[in-house]
C-alpha positions in Angstrom: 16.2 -10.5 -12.3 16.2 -7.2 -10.3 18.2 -7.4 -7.7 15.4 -6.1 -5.3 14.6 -8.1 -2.1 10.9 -8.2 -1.1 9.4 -9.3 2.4 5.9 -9.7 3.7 4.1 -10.0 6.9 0.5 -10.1 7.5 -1.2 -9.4 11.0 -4.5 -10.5 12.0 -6.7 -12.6 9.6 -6.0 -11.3 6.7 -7.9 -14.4 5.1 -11.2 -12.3 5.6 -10.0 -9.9 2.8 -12.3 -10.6 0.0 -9.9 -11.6 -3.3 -12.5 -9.1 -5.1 -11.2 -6.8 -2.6 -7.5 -7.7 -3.8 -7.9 -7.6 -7.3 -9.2 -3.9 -7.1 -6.0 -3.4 -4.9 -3.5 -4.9 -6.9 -3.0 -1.8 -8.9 -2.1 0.4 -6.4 0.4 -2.2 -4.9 2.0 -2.7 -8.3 2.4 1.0 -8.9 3.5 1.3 -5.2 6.3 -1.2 -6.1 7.1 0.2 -9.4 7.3 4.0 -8.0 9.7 2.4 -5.3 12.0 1.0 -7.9 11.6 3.0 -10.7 11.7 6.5 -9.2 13.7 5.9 -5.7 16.1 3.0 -7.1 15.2 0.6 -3.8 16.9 -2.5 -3.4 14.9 -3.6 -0.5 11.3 -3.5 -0.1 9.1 -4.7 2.4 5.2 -5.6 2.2 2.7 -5.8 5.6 -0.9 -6.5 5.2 -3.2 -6.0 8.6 -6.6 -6.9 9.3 -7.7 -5.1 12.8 -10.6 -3.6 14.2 -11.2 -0.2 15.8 -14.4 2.2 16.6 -15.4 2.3 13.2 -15.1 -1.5 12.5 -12.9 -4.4 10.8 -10.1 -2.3 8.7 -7.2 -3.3 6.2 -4.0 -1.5 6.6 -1.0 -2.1 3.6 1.9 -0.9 4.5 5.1 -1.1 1.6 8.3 0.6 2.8 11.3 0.8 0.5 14.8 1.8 1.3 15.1 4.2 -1.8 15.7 7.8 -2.5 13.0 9.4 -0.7 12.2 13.4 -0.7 10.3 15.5 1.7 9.6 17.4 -0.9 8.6 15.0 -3.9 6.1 16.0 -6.3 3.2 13.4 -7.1 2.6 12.4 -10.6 -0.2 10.6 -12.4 0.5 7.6 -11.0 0.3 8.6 -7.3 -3.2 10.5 -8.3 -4.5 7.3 -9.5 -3.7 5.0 -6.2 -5.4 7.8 -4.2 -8.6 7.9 -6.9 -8.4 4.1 -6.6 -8.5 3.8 -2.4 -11.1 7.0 -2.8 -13.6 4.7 -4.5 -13.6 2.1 -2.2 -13.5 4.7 0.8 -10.3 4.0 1.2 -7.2 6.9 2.3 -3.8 7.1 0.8 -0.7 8.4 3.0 2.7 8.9 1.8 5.4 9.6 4.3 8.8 10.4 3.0 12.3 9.5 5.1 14.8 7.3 4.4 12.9 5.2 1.6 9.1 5.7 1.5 6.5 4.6 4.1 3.2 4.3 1.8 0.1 3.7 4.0 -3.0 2.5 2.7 -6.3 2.1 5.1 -9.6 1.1 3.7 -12.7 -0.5 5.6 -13.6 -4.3 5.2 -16.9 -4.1 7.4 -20.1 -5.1 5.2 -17.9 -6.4 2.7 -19.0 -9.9 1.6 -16.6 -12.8 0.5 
């Protein structure tokens, strides 16, 4: 056990995501979750997966926000590299945003992509 809570919400239908799409995900969200508990010591972490749409078509927006030690002025690693290599190949963006916790933001189109 790890004493860490987790909760989840999903907006739109986030049932159109591919599970190809989620298995090439699933790294980044692990190391996401492991940064958050690892590095910042978070006992509360919560997950938000959206499906929208805007001018340049159907999106994906993951959101994971952790109540840990976060620092304006934190220094990414290997492992943050590799989640914004990851969300690069699929033409995907990466955003970190530091405050109380971390605020990681991941945004990739789901237009053209086939079930």
């Amino acid at each position: 056990k790890t004493g860490i809570t987790v909760a989840s919400a999903t907006k739109g239908s986030i049932d159109e995501v591919p599970l190809s799409l989620w298995g090439q995900l699933l790294p980044v969200i692990k190391e996401c979750l492991t940064n958050a508990v690892r590095h910042g010591q978070a006992t509360y972490i919560h997950f938000e997966a959206e499906v929208g749409v805007d001018v340049k078509g159907r999106h994906l927006i993951i959101r994971i926000k952790d109540n840990g030690h976060g620092k304006a002025n934190y220094k990414p690693g290997n492992g943050i590299q590799g989640m914004k290599e990851r969300l690069a190949a699929l033409g995907g963006e990466l955003k970190i945003e530091p405050g109380q916790g971390y605020l990681v933001e991941m945004r990739l189109s789901i237009s053209g992509i086939q079930q």
